[in-house]
PAKOLKOL-670979 format. One record per residue (C-alpha): residue number from 1; residue in one letter; chain; x, y, z. Coordinates in Angstrom, 3 decimals, padded with zeros to 6 digits. Example, Ala and Ser with C-alpha at 12.3 -4.5 7.8 and 13.67 -1.06 7.14 Angstrom:
<pts>
<pt 1; 'A'; 'A'; <012.300; -004.500; 007.800>>,
<pt 2; 'S'; 'A'; <013.670; -001.060; 007.140>>,
</pts>
This chain:
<pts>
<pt 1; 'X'; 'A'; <-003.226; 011.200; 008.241>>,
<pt 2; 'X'; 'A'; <-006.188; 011.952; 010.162>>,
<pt 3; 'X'; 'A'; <-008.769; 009.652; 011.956>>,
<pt 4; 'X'; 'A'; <-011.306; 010.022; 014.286>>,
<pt 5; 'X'; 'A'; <-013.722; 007.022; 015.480>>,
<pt 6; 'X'; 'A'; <-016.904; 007.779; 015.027>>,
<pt 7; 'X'; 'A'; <-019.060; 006.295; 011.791>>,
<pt 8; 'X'; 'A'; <-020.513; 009.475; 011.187>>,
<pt 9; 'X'; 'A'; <-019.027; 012.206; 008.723>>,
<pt 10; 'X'; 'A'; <-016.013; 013.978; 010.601>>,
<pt 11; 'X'; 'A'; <-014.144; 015.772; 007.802>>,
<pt 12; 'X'; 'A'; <-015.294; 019.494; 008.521>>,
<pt 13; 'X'; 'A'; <-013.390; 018.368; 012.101>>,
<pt 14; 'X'; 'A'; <-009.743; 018.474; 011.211>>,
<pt 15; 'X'; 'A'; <-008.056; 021.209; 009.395>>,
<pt 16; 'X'; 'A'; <-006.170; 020.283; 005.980>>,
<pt 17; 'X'; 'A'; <-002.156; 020.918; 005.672>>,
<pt 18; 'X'; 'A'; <-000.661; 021.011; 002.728>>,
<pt 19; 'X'; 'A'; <003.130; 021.816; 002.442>>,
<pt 20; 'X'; 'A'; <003.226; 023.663; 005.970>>,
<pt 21; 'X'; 'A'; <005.502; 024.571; 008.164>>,
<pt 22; 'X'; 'A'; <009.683; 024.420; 007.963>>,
<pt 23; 'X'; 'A'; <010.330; 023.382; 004.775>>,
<pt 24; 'X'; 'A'; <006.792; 022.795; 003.807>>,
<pt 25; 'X'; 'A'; <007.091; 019.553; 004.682>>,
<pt 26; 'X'; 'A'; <003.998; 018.358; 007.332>>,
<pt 27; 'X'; 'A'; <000.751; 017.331; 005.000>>,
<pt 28; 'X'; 'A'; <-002.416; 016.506; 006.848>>,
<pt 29; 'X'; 'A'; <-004.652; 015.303; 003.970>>,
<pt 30; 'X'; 'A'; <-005.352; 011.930; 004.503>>,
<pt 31; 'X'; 'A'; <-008.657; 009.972; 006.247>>,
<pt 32; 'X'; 'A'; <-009.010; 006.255; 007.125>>,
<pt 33; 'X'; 'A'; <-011.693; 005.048; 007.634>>,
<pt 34; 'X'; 'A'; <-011.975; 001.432; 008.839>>,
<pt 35; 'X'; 'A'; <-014.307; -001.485; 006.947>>,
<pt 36; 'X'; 'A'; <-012.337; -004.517; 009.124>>,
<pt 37; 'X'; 'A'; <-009.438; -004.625; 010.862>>,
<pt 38; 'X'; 'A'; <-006.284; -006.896; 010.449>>,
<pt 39; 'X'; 'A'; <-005.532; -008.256; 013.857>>,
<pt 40; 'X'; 'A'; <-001.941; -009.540; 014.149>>,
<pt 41; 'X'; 'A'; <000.151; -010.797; 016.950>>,
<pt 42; 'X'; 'A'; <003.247; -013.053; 017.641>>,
<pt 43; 'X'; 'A'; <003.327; -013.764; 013.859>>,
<pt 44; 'X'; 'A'; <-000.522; -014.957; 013.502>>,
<pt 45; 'X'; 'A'; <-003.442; -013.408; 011.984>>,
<pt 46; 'X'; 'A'; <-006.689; -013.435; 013.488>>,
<pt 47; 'X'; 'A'; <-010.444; -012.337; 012.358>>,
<pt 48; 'X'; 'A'; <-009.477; -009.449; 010.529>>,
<pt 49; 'X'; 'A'; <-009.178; -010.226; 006.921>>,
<pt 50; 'X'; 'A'; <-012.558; -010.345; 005.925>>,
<pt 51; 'X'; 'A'; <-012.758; -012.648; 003.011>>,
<pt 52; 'X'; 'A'; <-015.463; -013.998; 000.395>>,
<pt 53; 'X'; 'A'; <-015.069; -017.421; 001.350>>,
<pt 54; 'X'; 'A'; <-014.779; -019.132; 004.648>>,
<pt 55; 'X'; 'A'; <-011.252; -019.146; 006.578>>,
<pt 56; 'X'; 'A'; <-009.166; -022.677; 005.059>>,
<pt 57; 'X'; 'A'; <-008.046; -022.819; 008.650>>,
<pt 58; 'X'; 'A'; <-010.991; -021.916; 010.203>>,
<pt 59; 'X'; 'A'; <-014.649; -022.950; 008.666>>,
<pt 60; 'X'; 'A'; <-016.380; -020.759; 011.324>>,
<pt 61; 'X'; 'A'; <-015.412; -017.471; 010.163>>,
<pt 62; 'X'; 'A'; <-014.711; -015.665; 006.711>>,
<pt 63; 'X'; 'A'; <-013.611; -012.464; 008.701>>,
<pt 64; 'X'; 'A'; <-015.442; -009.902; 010.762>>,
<pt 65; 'X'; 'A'; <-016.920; -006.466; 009.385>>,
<pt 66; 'X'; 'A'; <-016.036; -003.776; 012.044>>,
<pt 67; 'X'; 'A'; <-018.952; -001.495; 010.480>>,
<pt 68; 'X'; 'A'; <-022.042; -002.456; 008.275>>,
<pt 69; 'X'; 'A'; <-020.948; -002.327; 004.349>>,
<pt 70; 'X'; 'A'; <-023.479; 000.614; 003.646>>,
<pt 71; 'X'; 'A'; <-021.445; 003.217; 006.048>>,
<pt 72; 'X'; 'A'; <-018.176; 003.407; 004.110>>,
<pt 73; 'X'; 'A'; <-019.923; 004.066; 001.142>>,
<pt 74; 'X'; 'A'; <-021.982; 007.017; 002.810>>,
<pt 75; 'X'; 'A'; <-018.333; 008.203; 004.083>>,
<pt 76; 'X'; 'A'; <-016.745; 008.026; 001.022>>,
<pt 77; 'X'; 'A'; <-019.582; 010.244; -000.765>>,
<pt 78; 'X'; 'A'; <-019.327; 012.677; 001.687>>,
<pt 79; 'X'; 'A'; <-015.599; 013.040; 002.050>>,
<pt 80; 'X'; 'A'; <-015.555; 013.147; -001.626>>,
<pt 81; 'X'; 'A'; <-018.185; 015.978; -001.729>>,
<pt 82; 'X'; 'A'; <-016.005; 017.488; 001.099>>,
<pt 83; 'X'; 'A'; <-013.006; 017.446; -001.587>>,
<pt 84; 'X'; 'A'; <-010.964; 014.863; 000.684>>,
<pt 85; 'X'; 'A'; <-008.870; 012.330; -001.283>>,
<pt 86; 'X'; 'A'; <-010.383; 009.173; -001.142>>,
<pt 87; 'X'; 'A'; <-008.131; 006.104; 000.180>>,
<pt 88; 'X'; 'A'; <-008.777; 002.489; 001.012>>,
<pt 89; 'X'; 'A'; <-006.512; -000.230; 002.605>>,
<pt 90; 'X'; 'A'; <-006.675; -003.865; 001.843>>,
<pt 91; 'X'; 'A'; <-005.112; -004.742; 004.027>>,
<pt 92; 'X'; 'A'; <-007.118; -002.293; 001.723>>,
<pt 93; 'X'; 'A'; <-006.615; 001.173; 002.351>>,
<pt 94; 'X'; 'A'; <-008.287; 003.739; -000.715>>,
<pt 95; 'X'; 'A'; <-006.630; 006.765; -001.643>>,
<pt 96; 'X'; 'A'; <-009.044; 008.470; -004.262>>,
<pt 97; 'X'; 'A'; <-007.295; 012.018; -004.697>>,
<pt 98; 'X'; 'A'; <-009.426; 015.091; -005.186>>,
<pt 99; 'X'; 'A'; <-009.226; 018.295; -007.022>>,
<pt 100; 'X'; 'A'; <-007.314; 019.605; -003.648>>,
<pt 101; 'X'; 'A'; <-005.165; 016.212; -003.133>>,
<pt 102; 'X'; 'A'; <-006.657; 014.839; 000.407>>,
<pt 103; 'X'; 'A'; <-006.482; 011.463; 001.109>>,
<pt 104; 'X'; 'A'; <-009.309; 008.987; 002.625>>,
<pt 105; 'X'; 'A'; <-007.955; 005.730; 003.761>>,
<pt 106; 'X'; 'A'; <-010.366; 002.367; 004.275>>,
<pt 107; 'X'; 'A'; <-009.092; -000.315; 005.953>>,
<pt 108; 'X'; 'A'; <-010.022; -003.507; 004.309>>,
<pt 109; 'X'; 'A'; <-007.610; -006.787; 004.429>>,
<pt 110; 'X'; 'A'; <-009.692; -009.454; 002.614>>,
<pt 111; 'X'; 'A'; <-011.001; -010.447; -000.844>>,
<pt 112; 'X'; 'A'; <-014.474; -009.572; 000.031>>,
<pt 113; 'X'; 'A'; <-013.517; -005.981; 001.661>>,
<pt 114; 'X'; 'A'; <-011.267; -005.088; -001.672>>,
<pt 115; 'X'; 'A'; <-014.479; -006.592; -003.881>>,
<pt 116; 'X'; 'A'; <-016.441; -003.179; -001.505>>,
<pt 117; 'X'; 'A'; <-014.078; -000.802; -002.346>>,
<pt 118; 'X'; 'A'; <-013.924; -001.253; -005.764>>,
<pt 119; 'X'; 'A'; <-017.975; -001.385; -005.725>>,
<pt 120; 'X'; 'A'; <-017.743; 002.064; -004.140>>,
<pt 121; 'X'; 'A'; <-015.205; 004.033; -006.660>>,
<pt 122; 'X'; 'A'; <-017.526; 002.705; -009.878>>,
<pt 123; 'X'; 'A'; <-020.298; 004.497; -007.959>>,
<pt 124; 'X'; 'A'; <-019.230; 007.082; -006.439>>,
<pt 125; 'X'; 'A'; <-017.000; 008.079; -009.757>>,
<pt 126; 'X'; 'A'; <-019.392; 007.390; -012.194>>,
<pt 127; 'X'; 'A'; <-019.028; 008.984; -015.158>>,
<pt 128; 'X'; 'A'; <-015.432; 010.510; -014.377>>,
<pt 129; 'X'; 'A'; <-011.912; 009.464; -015.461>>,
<pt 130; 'X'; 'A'; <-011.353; 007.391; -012.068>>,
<pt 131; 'X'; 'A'; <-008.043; 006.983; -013.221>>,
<pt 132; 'X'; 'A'; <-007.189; 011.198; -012.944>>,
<pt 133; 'X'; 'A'; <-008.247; 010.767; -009.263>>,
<pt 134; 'X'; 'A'; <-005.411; 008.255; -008.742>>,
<pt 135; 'X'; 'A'; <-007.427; 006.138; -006.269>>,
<pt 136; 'X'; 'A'; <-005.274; 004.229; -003.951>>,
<pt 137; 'X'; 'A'; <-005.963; 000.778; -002.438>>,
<pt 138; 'X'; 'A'; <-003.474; 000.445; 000.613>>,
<pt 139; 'X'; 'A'; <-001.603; -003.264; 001.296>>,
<pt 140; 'X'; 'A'; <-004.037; -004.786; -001.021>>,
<pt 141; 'X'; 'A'; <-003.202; -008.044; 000.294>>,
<pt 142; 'X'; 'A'; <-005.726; -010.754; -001.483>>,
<pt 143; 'X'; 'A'; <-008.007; -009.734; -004.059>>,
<pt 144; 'X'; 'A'; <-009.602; -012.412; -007.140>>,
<pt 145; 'X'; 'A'; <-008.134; -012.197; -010.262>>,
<pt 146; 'X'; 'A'; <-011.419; -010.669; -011.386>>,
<pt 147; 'X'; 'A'; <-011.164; -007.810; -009.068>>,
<pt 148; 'X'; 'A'; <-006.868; -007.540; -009.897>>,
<pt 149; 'X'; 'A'; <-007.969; -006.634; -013.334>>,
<pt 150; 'X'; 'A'; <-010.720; -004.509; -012.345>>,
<pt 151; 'X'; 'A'; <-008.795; -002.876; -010.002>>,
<pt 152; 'X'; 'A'; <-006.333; -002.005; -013.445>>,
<pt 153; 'X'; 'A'; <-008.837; -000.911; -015.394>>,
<pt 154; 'X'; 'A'; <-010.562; 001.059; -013.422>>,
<pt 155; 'X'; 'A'; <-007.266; 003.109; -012.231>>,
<pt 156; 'X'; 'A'; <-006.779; 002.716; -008.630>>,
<pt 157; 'X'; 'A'; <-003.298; 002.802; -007.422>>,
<pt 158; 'X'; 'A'; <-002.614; -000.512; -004.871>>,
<pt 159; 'X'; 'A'; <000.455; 000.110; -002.193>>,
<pt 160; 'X'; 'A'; <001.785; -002.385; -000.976>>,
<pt 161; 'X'; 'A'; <003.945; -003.306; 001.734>>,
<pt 162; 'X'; 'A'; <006.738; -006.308; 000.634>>,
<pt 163; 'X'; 'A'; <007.692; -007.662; 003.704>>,
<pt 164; 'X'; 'A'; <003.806; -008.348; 004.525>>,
<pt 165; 'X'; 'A'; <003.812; -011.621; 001.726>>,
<pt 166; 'X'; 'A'; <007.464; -012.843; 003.629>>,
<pt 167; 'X'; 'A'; <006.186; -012.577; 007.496>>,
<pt 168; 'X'; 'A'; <004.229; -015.529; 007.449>>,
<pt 169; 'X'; 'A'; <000.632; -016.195; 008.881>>,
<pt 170; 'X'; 'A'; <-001.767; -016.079; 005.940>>,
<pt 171; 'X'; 'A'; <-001.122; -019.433; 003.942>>,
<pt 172; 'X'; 'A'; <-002.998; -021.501; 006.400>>,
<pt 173; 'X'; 'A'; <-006.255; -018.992; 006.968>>,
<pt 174; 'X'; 'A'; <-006.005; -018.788; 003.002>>,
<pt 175; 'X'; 'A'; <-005.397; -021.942; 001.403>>,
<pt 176; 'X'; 'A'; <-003.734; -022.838; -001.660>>,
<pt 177; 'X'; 'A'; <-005.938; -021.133; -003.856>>,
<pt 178; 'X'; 'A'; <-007.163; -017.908; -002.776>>,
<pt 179; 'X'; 'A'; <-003.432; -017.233; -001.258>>,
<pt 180; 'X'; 'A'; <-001.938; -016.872; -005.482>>,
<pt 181; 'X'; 'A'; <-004.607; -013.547; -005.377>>,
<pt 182; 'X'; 'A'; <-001.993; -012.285; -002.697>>,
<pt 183; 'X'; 'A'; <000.835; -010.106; -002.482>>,
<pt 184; 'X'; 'A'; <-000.039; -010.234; -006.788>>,
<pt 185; 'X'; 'A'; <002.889; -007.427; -007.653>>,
<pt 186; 'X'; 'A'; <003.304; -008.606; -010.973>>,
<pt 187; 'X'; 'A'; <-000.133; -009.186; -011.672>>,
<pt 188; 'X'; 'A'; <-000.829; -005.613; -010.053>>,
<pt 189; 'X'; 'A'; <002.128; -003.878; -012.155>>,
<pt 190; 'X'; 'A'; <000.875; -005.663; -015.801>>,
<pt 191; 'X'; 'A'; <-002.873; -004.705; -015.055>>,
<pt 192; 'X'; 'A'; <-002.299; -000.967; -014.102>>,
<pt 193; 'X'; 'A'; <-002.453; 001.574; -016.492>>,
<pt 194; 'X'; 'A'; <001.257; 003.132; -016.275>>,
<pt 195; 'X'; 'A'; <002.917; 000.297; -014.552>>,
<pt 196; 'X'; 'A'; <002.887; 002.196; -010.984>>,
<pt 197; 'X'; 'A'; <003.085; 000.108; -007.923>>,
<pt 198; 'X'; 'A'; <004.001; 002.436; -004.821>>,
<pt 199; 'X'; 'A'; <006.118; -000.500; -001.883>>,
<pt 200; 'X'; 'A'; <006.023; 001.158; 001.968>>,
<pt 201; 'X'; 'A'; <006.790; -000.309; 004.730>>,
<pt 202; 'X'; 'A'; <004.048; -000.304; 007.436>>,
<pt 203; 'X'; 'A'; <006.169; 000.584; 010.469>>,
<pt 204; 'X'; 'A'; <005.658; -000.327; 013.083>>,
<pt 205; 'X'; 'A'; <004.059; -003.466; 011.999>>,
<pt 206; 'X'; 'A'; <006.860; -004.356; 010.144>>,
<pt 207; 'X'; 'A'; <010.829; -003.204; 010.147>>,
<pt 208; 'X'; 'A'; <011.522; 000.128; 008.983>>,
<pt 209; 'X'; 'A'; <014.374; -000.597; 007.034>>,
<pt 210; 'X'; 'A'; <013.307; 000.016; 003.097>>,
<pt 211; 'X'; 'A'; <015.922; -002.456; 002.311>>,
<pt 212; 'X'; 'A'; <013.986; -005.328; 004.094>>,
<pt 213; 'X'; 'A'; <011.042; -004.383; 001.620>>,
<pt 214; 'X'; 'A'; <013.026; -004.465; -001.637>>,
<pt 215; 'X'; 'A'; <014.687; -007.422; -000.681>>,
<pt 216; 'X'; 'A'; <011.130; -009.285; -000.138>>,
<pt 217; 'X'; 'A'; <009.848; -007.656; -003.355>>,
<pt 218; 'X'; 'A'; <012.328; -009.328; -005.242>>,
<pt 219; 'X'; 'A'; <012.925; -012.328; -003.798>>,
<pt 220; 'X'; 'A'; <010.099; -013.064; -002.013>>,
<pt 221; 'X'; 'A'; <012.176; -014.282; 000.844>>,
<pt 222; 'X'; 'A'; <012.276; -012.521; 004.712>>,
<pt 223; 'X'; 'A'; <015.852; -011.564; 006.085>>,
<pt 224; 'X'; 'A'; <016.509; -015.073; 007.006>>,
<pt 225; 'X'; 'A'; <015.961; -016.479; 003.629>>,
<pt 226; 'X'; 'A'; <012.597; -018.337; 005.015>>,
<pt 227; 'X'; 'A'; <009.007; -018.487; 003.972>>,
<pt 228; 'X'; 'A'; <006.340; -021.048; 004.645>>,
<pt 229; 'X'; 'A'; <005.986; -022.249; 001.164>>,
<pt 230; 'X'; 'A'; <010.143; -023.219; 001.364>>,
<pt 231; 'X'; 'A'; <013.244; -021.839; 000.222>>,
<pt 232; 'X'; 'A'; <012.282; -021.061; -003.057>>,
<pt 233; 'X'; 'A'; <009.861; -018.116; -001.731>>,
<pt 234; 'X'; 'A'; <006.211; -017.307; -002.039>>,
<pt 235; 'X'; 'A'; <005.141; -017.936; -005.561>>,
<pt 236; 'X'; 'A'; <008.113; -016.212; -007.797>>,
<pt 237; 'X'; 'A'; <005.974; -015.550; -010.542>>,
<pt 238; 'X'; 'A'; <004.517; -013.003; -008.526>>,
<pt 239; 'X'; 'A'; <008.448; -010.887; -006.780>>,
<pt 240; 'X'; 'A'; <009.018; -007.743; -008.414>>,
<pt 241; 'X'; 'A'; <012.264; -006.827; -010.828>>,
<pt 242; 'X'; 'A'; <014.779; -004.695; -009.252>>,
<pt 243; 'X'; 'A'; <013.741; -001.548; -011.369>>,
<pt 244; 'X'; 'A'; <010.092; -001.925; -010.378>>,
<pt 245; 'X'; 'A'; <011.091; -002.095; -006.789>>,
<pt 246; 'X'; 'A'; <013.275; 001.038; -006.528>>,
<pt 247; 'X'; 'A'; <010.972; 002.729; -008.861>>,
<pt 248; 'X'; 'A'; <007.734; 001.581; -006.492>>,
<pt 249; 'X'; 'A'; <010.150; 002.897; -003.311>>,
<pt 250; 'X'; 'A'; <011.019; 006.404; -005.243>>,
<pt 251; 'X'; 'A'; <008.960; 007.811; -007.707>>,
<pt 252; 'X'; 'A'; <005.636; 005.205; -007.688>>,
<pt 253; 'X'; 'A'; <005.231; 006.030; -004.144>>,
<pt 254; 'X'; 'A'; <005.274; 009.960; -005.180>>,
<pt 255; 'X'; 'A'; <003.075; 009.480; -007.862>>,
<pt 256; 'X'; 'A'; <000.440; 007.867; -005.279>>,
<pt 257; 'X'; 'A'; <000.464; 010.965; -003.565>>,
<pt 258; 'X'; 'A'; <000.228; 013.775; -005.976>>,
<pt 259; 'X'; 'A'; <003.765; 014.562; -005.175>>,
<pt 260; 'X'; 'A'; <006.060; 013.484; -008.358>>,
<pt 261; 'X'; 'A'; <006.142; 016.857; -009.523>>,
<pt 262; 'X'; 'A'; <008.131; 017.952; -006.340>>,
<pt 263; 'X'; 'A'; <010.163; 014.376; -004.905>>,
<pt 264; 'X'; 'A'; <010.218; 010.979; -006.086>>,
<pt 265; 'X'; 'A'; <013.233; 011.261; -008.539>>,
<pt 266; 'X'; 'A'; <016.444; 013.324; -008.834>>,
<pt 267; 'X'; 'A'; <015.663; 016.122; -011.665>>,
<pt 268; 'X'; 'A'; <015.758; 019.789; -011.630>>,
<pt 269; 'X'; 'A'; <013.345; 021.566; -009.619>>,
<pt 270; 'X'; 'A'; <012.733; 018.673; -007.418>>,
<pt 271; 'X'; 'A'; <013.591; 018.452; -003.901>>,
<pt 272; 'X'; 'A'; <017.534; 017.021; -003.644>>,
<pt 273; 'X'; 'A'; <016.390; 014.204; -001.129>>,
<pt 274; 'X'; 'A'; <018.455; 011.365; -001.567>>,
<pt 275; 'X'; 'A'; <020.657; 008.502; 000.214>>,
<pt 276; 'X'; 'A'; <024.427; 006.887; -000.720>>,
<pt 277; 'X'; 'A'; <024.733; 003.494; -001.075>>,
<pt 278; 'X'; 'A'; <027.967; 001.548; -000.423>>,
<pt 279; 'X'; 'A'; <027.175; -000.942; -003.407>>,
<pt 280; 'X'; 'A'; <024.146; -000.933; -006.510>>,
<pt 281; 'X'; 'A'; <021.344; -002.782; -005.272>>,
<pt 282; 'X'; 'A'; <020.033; -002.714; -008.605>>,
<pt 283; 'X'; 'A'; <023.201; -005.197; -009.879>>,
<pt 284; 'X'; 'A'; <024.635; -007.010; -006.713>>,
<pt 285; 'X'; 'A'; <023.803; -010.594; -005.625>>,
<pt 286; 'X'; 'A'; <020.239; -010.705; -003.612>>,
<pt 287; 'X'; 'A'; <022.310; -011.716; -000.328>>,
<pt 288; 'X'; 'A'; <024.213; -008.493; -000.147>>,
<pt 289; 'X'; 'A'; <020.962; -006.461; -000.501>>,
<pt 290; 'X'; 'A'; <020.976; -007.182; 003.402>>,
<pt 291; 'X'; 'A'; <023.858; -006.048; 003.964>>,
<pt 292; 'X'; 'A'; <024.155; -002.500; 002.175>>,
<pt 293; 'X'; 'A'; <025.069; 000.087; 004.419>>,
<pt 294; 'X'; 'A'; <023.645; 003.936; 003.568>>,
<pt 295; 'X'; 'A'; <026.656; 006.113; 003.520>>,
<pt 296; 'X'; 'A'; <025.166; 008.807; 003.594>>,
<pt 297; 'X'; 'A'; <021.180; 010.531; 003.657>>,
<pt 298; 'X'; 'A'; <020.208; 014.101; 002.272>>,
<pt 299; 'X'; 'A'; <017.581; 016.347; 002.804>>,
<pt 300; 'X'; 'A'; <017.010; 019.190; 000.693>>,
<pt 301; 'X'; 'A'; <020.619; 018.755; -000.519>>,
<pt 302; 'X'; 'A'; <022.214; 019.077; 002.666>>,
<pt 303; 'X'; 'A'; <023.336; 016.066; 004.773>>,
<pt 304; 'X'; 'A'; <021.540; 015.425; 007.751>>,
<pt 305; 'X'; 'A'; <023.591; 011.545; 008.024>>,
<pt 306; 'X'; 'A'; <026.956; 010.527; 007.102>>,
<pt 307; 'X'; 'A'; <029.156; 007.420; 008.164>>,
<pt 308; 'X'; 'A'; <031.796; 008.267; 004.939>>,
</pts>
């Protein structure tokens, strides 16, 4: 992913990899761009989500912009003119591929910032098959229910990071209400057009371990089994099934990227990356998620980890 500061057009200043060097592995064709900016520390959110409504926690504020509305939407013309992949993160980051898959992210963590985004893709895609373009939203964190239909209809791609709706930190600047718009992975699953719903994990913000994230995308619990709405986790409605988790880790996250025809599932002709599991995470008891050990991690079919 590249990024550069400045608000002015900056995609004829980095050089576009795709599938080079050993193994044809190192892709540079992603840009974010940044709309707001989620500002986190010692488990509390500050001014970053920029939302529709005022703060429940905080009548003062709804959020701050980092740039004036008006410049991501010149951006996003231009990198789409460019033939960069358009991306957003909400946290909102939008991936809008291109006929030469490049990547443009946007930073945007509130209801009102995904509301933009969405604004921008009708426009700058009118008239096209959005959907072929695979536009990607990234963290998509709260959004209405208007805009988590829209979002399905019109065919962008939300990824989402599970462990973001266990850490803790939004309820309060949220409220009661506009929080069951967030973290909406069922919702976001139903309403999209082939049921793709890439998980990551957003290291360093959060752990690295993938099995933290599809333990919090189906239980909607953290590691310690806590949450701020109790021990029944974060609106259940909402947690992911097992299949949709693995499938959101594996292939959905390949599919986001323009790269299921090469990774993202175990078939011939695809690349033989895989990991071992000492148990089925798709069968056992939610506690022993936590507790699965990888026995064993391949690259290209050859191990590069073993503890067998």
């Amino acid at each position: 992913m590249g990024h550069l500061s400045p608000t002015g057009y900056w995609g004829n200043k980095l050089p576009r990899l795709v599938d080079y060097g050993i193994g044809g592995r190192l892709n540079l064709r992603s840009i974010k761009l940044f709309v707001d900016v989620c500002i986190y520390f010692a488990c509390i959110f500050f001014t970053g989500h920029v939302c529709l409504h005022i703060y429940s926690d905080d009548p003062a504020t709804s959020g701050i912009m980092r740039i004036r509305e008006d410049v991501p939407s010149d951006l996003v013309k231009r990198f789409h003119a460019d033939d960069w992949q358009v991306a957003s993160t909400n946290a909102c980051r939008l991936y809008v591929p291109l006929r030469t898959p490049c990547l443009i992210y946007i930073h945007c963590t509130g209801d009102r910032t995904s509301r933009a985004v969405l604004d921008i893709l009708e426009d700058v895609f009118a008239g096209t098959n959005l959907w072929e373009a695979r536009p990607r939203i990234e963290h998509a964190q709260v959004m209405t229910s208007e805009d988590l239909e829209r979002m399905g209809w019109l065919g962008a791609i939300p990824n989402v990071q599970p462990t973001h709706a266990v850490s803790g930190g939004c309820d309060l600047l949220w409220g009661p209400e506009r929080i069951r718009g967030a973290y909406a992975y069922r919702t976001m699953i139903q309403t999209s057009r082939n049921q793709i719903l890439p998980l990551g994990s957003d290291f360093p913000v959060e752990g690295i371990n993938p099995l933290l994230g599809f333990y919090a995308a189906v239980t909607r619990l953290s590691a310690s089994g806590q949450f701020p709405h109790g021990p029944q986790g974060c609106y259940l409605e909402q947690r992911s099934t097992r299949f949709h988790a693995l499938q959101g880790m594996t292939l959905g996250a390949a599919y986001a990227s323009f790269s299921e025809s090469v990774t993202g599932s175990l078939a011939m002709g695809k690349r033989a990356d895989f990991v071992v599991l000492d148990r089925d995470i798709t069968t056992v008891p939610e506690p022993e998620i936590l507790v699965t050990k990888v026995l064993a991690t391949f690259i290209d079919g050859e191990v590069v980890y073993k503890s067998l």
